[in-house]
N, C-alpha and C positions, 0 to 999 in steps of 0.2 A: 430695699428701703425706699417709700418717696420720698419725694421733693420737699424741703420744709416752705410749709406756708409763712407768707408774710410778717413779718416781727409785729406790726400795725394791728392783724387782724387776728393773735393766737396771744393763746395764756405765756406769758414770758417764763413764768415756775417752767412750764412743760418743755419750751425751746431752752432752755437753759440745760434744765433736767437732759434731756436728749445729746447735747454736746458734751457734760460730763460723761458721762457713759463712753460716746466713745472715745473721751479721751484715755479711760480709762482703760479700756480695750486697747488702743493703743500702747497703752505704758506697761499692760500685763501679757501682751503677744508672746510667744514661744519661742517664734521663728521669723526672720526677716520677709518671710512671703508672709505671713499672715499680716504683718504691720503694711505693706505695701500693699495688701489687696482691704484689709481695714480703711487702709487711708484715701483710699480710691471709692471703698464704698462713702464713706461719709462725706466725702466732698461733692459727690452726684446728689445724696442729700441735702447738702449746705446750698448748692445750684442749681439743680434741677438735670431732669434727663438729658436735657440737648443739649448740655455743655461738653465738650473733649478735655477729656483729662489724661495725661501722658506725665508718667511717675519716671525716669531716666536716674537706673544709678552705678553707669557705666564712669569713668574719668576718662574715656579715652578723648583727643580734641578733634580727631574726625567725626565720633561719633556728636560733639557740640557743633560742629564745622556745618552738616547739615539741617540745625538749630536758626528759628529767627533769632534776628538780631538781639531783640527781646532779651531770651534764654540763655544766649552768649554773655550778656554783660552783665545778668544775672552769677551768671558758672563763674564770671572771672572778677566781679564785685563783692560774691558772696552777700548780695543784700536783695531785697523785694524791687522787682522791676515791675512797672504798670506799662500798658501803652498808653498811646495817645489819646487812643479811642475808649477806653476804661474797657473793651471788651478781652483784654488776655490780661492773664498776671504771671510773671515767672517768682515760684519761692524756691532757694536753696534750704536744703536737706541738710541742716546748720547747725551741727552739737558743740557750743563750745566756740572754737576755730577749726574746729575741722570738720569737713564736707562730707557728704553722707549722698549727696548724687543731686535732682534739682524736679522741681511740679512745674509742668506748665496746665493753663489753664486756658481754653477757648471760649466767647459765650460769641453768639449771636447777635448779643444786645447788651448794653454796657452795664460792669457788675454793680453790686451796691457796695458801697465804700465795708458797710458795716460787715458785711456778711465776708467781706476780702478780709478784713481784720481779724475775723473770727478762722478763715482758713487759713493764714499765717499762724496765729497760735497750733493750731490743730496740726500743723506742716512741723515745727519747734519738737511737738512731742514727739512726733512720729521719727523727726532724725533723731532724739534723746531717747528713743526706745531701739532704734536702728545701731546706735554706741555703745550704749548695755550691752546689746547680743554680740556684740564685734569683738567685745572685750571680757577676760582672756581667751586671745586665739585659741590656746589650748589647756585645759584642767589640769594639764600632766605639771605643764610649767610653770602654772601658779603655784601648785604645792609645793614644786621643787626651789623655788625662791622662798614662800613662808617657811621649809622648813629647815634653808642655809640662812636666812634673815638671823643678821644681828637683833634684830626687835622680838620684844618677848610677846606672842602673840598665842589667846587661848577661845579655844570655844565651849559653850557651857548650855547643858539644853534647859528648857524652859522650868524645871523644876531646882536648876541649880547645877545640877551635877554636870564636872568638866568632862567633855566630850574628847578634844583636842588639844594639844600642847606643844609648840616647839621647843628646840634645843634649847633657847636662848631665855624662855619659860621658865624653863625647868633649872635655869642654873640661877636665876636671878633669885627664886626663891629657896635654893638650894639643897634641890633634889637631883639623884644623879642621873636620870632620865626622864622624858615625858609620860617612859608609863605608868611613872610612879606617881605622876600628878592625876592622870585619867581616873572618873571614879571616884574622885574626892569630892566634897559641893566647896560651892567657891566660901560660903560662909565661914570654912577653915581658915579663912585664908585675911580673915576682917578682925580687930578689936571691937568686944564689947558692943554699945549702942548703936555703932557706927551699921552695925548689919540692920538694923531695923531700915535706918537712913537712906542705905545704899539700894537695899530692895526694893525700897518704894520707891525711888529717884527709877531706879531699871525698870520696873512694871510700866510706867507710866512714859517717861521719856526715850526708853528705848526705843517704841514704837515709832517714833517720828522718822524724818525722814535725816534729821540733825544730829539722832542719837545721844548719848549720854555721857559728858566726859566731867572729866575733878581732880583733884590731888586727895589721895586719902592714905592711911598708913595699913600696912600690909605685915606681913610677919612673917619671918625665913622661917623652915623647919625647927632651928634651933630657940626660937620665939624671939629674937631680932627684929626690934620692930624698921620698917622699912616702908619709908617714903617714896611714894610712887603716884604718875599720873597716869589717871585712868582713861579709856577711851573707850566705851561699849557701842557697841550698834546693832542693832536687829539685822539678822539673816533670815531671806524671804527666799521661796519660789517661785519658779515665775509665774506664778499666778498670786505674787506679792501674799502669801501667807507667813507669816512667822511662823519660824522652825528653831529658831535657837539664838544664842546669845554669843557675839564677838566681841575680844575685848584686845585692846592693843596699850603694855605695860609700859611705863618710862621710868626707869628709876630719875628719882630726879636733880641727882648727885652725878648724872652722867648724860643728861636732858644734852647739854652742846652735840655731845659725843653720837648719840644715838641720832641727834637730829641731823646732824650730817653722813649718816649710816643708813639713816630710812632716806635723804635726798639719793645715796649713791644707789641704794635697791631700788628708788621708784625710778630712775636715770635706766639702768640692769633692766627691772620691768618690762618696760617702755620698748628698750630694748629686743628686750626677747619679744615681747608680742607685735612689733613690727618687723623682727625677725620671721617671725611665725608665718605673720600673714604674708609676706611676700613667698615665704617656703611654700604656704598651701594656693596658691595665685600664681604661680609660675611653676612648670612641668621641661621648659628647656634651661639647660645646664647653661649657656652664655646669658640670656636673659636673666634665670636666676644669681649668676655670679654676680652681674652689673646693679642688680636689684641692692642684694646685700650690701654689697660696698657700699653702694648708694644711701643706705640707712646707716649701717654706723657711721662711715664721714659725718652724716648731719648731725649724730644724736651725740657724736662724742668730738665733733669740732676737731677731729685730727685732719693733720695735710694731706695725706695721703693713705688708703688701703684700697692693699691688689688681693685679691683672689687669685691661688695659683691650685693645679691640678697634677697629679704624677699620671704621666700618660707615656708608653713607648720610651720606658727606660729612664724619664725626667721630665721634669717642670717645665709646666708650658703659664704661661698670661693668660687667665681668664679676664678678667676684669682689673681695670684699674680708675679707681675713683678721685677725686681731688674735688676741693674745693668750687673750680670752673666747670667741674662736670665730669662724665665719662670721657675718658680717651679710650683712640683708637690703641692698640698695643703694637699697631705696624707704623703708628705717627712717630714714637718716643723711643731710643733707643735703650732697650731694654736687654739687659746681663745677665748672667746667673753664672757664677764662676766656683769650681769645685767647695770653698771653702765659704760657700754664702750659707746665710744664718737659715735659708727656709730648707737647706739641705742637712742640715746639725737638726731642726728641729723634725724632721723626718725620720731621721737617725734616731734620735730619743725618743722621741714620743712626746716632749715636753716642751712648753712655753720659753722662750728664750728672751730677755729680755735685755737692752743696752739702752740705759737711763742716758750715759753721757757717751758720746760718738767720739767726744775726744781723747777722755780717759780709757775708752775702750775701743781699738781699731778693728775688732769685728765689725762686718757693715753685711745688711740684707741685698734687698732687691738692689742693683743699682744703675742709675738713673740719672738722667741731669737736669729735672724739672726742681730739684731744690736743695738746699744743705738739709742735711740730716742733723738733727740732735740729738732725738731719742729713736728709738724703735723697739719692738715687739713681735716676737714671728711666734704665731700657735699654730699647731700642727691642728688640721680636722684628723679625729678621730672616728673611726667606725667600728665599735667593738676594739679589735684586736690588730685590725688594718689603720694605717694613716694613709690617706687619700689627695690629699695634698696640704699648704696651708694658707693662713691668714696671715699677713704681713702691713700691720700697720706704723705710720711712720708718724716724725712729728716734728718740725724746724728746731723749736724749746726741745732745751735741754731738761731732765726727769720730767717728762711729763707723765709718764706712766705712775699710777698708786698701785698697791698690792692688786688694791680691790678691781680696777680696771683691768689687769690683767685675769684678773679670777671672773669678768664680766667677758670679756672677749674670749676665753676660753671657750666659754658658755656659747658665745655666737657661734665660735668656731664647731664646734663639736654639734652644733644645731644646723648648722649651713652644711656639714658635713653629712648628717639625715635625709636632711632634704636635697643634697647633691646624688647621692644615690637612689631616691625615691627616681628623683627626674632621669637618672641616667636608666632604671628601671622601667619608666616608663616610656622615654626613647628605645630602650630595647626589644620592648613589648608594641611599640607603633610598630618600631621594622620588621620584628617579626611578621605581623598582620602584612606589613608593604609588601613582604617577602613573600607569606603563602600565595598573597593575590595575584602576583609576578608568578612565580613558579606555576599556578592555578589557568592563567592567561596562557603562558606558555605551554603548559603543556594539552589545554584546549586547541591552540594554533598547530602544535605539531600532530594532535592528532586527526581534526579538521582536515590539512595538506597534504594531499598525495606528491606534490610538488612544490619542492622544500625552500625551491627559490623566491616563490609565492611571499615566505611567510621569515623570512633571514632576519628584513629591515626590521620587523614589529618588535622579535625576538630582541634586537639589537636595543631599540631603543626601550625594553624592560628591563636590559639588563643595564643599558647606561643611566637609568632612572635610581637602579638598587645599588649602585657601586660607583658613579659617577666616572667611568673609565672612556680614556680618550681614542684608544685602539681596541678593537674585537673582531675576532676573526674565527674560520670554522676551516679545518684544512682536512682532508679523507687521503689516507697514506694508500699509497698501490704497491701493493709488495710483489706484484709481478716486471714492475717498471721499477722497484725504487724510488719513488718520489712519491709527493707530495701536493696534491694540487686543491686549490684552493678553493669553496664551495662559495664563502664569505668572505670580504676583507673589507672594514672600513677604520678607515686611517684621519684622526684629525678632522670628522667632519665630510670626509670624502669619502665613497664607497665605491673601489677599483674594482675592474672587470673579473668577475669568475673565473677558474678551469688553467690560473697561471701553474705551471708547473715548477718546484723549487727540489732541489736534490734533502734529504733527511738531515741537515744542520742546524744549526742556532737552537735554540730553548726549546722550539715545539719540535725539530730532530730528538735531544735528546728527552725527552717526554715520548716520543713514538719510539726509539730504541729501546727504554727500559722499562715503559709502561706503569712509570711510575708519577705523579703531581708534580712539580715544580714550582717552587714561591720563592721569587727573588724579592727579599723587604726592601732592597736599594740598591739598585744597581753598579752604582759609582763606589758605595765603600764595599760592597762584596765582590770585586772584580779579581780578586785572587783567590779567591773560594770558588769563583765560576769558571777559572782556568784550570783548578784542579779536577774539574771536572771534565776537562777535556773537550769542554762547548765552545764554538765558536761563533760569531757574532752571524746572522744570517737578516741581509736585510732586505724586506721587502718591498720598499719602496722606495725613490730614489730622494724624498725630500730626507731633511736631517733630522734622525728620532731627538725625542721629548723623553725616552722612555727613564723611568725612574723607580717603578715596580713593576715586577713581571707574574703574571700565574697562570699556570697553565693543566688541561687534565687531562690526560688520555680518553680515549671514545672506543668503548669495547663493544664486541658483537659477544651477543649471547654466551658462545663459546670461550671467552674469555681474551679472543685475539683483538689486537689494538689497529684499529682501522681509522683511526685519525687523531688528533687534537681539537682542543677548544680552550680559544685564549684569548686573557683582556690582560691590560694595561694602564697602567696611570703614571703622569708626571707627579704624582706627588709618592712620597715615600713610604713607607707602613700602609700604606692603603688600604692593603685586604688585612684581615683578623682571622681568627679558626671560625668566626662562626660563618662568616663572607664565602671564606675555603669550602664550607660543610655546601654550602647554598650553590655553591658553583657548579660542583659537582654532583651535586641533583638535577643541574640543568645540565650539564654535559651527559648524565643518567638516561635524561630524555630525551636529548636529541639524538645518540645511541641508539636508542630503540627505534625514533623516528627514520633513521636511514636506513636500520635493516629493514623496517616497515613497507619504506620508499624502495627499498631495493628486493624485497617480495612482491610489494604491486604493480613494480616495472618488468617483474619476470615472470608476474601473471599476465600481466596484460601481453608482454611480448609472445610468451609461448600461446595466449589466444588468441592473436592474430597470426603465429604462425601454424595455428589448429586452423583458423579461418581459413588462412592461402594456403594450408594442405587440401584441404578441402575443396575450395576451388580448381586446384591442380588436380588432385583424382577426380571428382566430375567434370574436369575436361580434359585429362585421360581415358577415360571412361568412353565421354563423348568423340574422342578422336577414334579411341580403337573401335567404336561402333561405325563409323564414318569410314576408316580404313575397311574394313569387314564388310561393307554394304558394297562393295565394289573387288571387280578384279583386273580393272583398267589401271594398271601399274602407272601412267601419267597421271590421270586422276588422283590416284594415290598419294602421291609425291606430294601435286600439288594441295592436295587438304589438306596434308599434312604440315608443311611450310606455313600454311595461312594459323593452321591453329595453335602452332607454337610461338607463332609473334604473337597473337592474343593473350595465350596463354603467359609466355613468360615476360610479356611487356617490354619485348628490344624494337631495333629497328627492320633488322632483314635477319630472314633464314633462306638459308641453300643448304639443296641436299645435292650430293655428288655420288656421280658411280663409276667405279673403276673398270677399265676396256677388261674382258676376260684376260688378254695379256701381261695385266698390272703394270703397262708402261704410261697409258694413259688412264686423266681421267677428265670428265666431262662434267660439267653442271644441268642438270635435267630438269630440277625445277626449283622454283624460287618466290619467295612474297615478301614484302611488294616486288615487282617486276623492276628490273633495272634497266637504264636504257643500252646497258651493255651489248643485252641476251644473254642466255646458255651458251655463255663458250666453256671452252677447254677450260680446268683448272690445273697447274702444275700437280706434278703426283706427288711434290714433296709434302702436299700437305699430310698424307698417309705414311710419314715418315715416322713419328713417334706413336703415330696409333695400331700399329704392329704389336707394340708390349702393353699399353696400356688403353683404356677403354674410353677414356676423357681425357682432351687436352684443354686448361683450363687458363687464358692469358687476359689479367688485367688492365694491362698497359703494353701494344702491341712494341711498343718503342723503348722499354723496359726488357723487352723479355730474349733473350737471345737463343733459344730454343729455336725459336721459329724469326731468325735472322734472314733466311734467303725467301722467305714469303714477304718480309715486308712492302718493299716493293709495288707486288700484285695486292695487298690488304689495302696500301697505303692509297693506290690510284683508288680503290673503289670506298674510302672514304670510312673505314673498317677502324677502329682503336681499342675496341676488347671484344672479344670474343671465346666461345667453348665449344670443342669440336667432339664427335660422339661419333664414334666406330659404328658403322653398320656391318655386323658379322654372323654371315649366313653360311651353315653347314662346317662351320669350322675353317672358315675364309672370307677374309674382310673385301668388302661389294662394295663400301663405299664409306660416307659419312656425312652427318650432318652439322650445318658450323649456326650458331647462333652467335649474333652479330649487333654492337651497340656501336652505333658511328659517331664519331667527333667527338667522345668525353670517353675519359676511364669508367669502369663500372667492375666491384669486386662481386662477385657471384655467389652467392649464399653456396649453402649444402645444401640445402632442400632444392633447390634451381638445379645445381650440376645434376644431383639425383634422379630429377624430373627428365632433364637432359638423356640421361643413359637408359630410363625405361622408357620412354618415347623411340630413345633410337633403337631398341630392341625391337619395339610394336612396330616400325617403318619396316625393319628388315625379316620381319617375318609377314610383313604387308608386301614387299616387296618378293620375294621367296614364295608366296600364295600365287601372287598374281603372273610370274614367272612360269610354275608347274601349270596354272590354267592353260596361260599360254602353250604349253609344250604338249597338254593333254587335247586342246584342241588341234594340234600339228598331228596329234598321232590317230585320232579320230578318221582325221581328214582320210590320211594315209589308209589306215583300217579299210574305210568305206572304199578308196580307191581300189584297195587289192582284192576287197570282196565285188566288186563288181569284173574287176579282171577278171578273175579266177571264176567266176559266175558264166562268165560270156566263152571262154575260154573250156570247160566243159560241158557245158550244155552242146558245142557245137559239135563235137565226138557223137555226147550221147545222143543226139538226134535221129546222125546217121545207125548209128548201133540199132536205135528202136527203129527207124524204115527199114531197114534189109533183115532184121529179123522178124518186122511184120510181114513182109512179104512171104520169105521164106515160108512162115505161117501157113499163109493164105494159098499155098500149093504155085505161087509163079514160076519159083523153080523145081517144079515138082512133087509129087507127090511122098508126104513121111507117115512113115508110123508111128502108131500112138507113142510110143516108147519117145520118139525124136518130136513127135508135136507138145507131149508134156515138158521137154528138159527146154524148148525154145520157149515156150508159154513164161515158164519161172524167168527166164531173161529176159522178154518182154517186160514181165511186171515189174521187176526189183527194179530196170532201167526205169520204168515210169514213176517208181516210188521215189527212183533218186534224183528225180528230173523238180519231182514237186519239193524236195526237199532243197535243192537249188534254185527254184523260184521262193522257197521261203526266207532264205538269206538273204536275197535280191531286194524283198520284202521292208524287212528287218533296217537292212541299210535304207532303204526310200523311206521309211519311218524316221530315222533318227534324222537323217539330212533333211525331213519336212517336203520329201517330193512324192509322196505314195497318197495316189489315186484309186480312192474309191467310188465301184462301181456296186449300186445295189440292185437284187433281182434274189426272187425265191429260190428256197433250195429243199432238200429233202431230210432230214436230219437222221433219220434211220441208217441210209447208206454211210453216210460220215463215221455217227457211233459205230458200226459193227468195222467201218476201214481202223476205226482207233483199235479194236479190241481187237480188232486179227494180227 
């Protein structure tokens, strides 16, 4: 829409024209946003673009608190504020006396008086169109008052015919129902001329905005005629069409009686539609209790109504209203004693009322903010439930009428609606609070592999959903009996992890019987919790606060109970079944979260000890390669010592070997080197390694086994250690001690393990290197005796072959063939056996590295045929 030009310089029809429009837009809106965004556009029209316009229809006084001044004195005069400067104007949203929210208006440059007056009118309609839609809060409640109204009330659509009738209709002209009037034209209903009259007075003045009213006479069923004032008005939609014709009857033989009948229903009205509207405007149950009171004290001027609720066995103070205002209900000291009237009205179901306080010594609420005269207790009703009541009170004696009781019902039984909408939709926030909690926590527990990590967050989601002062997490060891504590945080404080407490108190027996635990109050259930054979178990030493207790078991898959999990509150009833249901979804999860934690500390653990197996056979591996490359038994030893300090990360290895005699024994080698040396070691160490294979002592000052060794451990600075049989041929040669100086150290199984095949590889390194040794003593020998026995006959056969060569050769004489062939064969087989004596000779200067070769030709023919002969 632009900007309106200047009133000076434009047709005034047109500017004129232009504002009815929208006012009439405004008056026919549907909906409070269309009136509000109407009313926004046409004052950017009235002003132009660059003005700020800001529509406010909050009543809250922060929200005016941030308001210029202006706007404030506006909200709190209910009239048109200018500044100074004519550039803002603040209008109140002002149907009547009653506020509808406020305009402010900003210009640049100061407004024109006239064009301000014309947006003040235009502001008028816009809050009078803003009260229409406000009013009735609800359809339901209007019908239900027109059609308990004492006033005889009908509606009749545009050709006549009655649409609608109430009770009070249908009996004035004495029919015995409304349906029996439905269906008829009201022209039945006229003498004679008078219908000409009447129609034409309706066609024409109905329409207005004044409607149509008269005294004219009427006629009962039975043709009685009957004086009556009439009062017709046009019924529109909101698009202000006529749709039919309302008419409101008064006999007028009873005009006093009705008119104080229609004040008490529009009081009732009033009533319920501020009822209403605070019901659908307030969703918390204290807020809305305070609200209610708050409206009936004003609208029925009594001294006093409390709003009470049935909660946890009995009547608690919701609200309590008076004259001065809200009270606190922990300021005034307030009663409720078996025979009080809002406990009789609980009981019935029904309105209880005492006109006189004195004639009648029933008394409700009580209290000592005033005397009582009268009072009134209504039960809210829900269907078939009463949910607490309404207890109004009054200094005057009867002040109560029938009809005010039949009006308070009404509130009652409406505040009663709207009390379970709210507790409904409190139930439905927490739920939401609830998933999002359970949702967070069970992201965190499955996020942590380390549950310490994530205890606090847990803790304070759950002190968020149940507001509890102590929670704790305890993991039961059924191999110890106890109980030790993962969580605890007490009052604010959160005490050291890993306390250890024996199976008693609340979370004992919840881990003994695997069953929940909900103590509602501790102090009046304390004979109930000794029949249960619980004893008080406490874990910290300031003085509990405790007043409800709950507790869940924590199950492993399998179904065994491997801890608790449990909160607390100083106050009493704390938890509810649905609290119960919710806890135990979280103890569900953190259940799963420790076996979790307790699979991926026994994965990780078993792959680091896959790791350091690993490491230990490739350097097993590496040792017995290193052993194996060598047959220098010192050598030996000592690679062996170096690599098993590496290897098993202590401080000193000795290996020991036993004298053949097994009287002594001695240390032969060692890493690191001590400044001792290799001395002697007492033989008692090989005192228990006789029957077994590993001696294995954590604490040498502990261990009485090896009592007469301390001594000799203790000078060389020794406090745990694990000794390892070396046993060769089926007789122990010695052993090896692995050694952690100055602290205790407990020794795996995989380390002792390591320990006994290591001292296997030593003694069968050592058992190697021994045989070498003894095979080169026998070598030695060998070569020795073959050169004895070498030199030893050759020097026989020497002589054998010269005096048989002679012989030969005729020095002694001359032989015959017979005697030259038999010394020939002994010649040769001597020389055969001479060369087969220098071949041994050979043989040995071979292996000892002393055979001298000498090279020169030879004939190979002779050789071959010496082999084949």
């Amino acid at each position: 829409m632009d900007s309106a030009p200047s009133i000076a310089s434009s047709a005034l029809n047109d500017w004129l024209r232009t504002c009815h429009i929208a006012q009439q837009a405004l008056e026919s809106a549907p909906d409070a946003q269309t009136v509000v965004e109407t009313l926004r556009d046409v004052l950017l029209w009235l002003f132009g673009a660059q003005v700020d316009v800001q529509i406010l229809r909050s009543h809250a006084p922060e929200v005016y608190a941030k308001l210029p001044s202006l706007a404030q004195e506006a909200a709190t005069s209910l009239t048109p504020q200018a500044a100074a400067d004519g550039c803002s104007i603040a209008l109140p949203l002002l149907a009547g006396d009653e506020p509808h929210g406020l305009v402010l208006v900003k210009a640049p440059e100061p407004l024109e008086p006239v064009r301000a007056a014309l947006a003040y009118q235009l502001v008028s309609s816009a809050a009078a169109a803003l009260a229409r839609l406000a009013w009735p809060a609800s359809p339901q409640i209007f019908r239900q008052l027109v059609e308990n109204a004492n006033v005889a009330i009908d509606v009749a659509a545009l050709d006549g015919t009655i649409t609608y009738a109430n009770l009070a209709a249908a009996q004035l002209y004495g029919f015995q129902s409304p349906q029996e009037m439905i269906g008829r034209n009201v022209s039945e209903l006229y003498f004679g001329g008078e219908e000409t009259r009447i129609a034409r007075d309706l066609l024409v003045q109905s329409r207005t905005a004044a409607g149509w009213s008269g005294d004219v006479t009427h006629k009962t069923t039975d043709g009685t005629p009957l004086p009556v004032r009439l009062a017709v008005f046009a019924m529109r939609d909101h698009q202000q069409r006529m749709t039919s014709f309302g008419a409101i009857i008064q006999s007028l033989g009873e005009q006093q009686q009705l008119l104080y009948s229609l004040q008490q229903q529009t009081r009732r009205l009033r009533a319920a539609v501020e009822v209403s509207r605070a019901a659908t405007s307030k969703l918390d149950i204290d807020s809305l209790a305070r609200q209610v009171a708050s409206v009936t004290q004003a609208l029925f001027d009594f001294d006093l109504v409390a709003v009470l609720l049935w909660k946890d066995d009995s009547l608690q103070v919701k609200a309590v209203y008076t004259p001065e205002g809200h009270l606190q209900t922990a300021e005034i000291p307030l009663q409720l004693a078996a025979d009080d009237l809002n406990y009789a009205a609980l009981e019935t179901r029904t309105a209880l009322l005492i006109n006189d306080s004195q004639a009648d010594q029933r008394v409700g609420l009580r209290h000592a903010l005033l005397p009582i005269g009268s009072e009134v207790v209504l039960p809210m009703r829900l269907g078939s439930t009463v949910i607490g009541t309404l207890d109004v009170q009054s200094r005057e004696a009867h002040a109560f009428q029938p009809e005010d009781v039949e009006t308070l019902q009404g509130i009652a039984d409406q505040l009663a609606v709207a009390l379970d909408n709210a507790r409904l939709f409190a139930a439905e926030r927490s739920k939401v609070e609830q998933l999002a909690a359970l949702n967070a926590i069970s992201q965190q527990l499955v996020a942590a592999y380390n549950l310490d990590e994530v205890w606090d967050e847990i803790r304070k989601q759950v002190a968020a959903l149940f507001g509890v002062s102590t929670f704790y997490v305890m993991r039961y060891d059924e191999a110890s009996g106890t109980m030790q504590t993962l969580y605890l945080h007490d009052e604010g404080l959160t005490l050291p992890s890993g306390q250890s407490y024996p199976v008693s108190g609340f979370g004992g027996y919840v881990v003994r019987t695997g069953k929940p635990l909900y103590i509602e109050n501790v102090a009046a259930q304390r004979q109930w919790i000794e029949s249960l054979g619980i004893e008080r178990l406490r874990l910290t030493e300031r003085p509990p606060t405790l007043a409800s207790w709950l507790g869940v078991p924590l199950r492993a898959r399998n179904g065994a109970v491997i801890g608790v999990l449990s909160m607390q509150s100083d106050r009493p009833h704390a938890f509810g079944a649905h609290e119960q249901q919710v806890f135990a979804t979280i103890a569900t999860q953190i259940s799963l979260a420790l076996e979790n934690a307790d699979l991926f500390n026994q994965l990780t653990k078993a792959a680091t000890q896959l790791k350091e197996r690993a490491r230990r056979l490739e350097s097993l591996y590496k040792i017995g390669t290193l052993l194996s490359a060598t047959l220098d038994r010192n050598r030996i030893l000592t690679l062996a010592a170096e690599q098993i300090v590496r290897l098993l990360k202590v401080d000193h290895c000795g290996i020991v070997l036993l004298a053949p005699t097994g009287d002594r024994a001695q240390l032969v080698a060692e890493y690191p080197s001590s400044p001792h040396g290799l001395v002697e070691v007492p033989s008692a160490f090989f005192k228990h390694l006789q029957e077994q294979e590993v001696l294995v002592c954590s604490d040498i000052e502990q261990d009485a086994r090896i009592a007469e060794l301390v001594p000799f451990l203790r000078y060389n600075g020794i406090r745990s250690l694990v000794m390892a049989r070396l046993f060769a041929k089926g007789r122990l040669i010695g052993a090896i001690s692995v050694d952690v100086v100055g602290t205790e150290r407990a020794f795996t199984y995989d380390e002792i393990e390591t320990c006994r095949t290591l001292a296997i590889q030593v003694a069968l390194a050592v058992e190697n290197a021994d045989l070498y040794a003894r095979a080169l003593e026998a070598n030695e020998l060998k070569s020795q005796f073959l050169a004895t026995i070498s030199h030893e006959l050759r020097t026989p056969l020497n002589a054998i072959m010269g005096y048989t060569e002679m012989v030969i050769k005729g020095v002694y004489g001359e032989l015959n063939e017979r005697q030259r062939d038999r010394l020939q064969r002994v010649y040769d087989n001597a020389t055969h056996l001479l060369a087969l004596i220098n071949d041994v000779l050979d043989l040995a200067k071979i292996e000892s590295g002393r055979m001298t070769l000498n090279l020169e030709p030879l004939e190979v023919q002779p050789i071959l045929q010496a082999a084949i002969a």
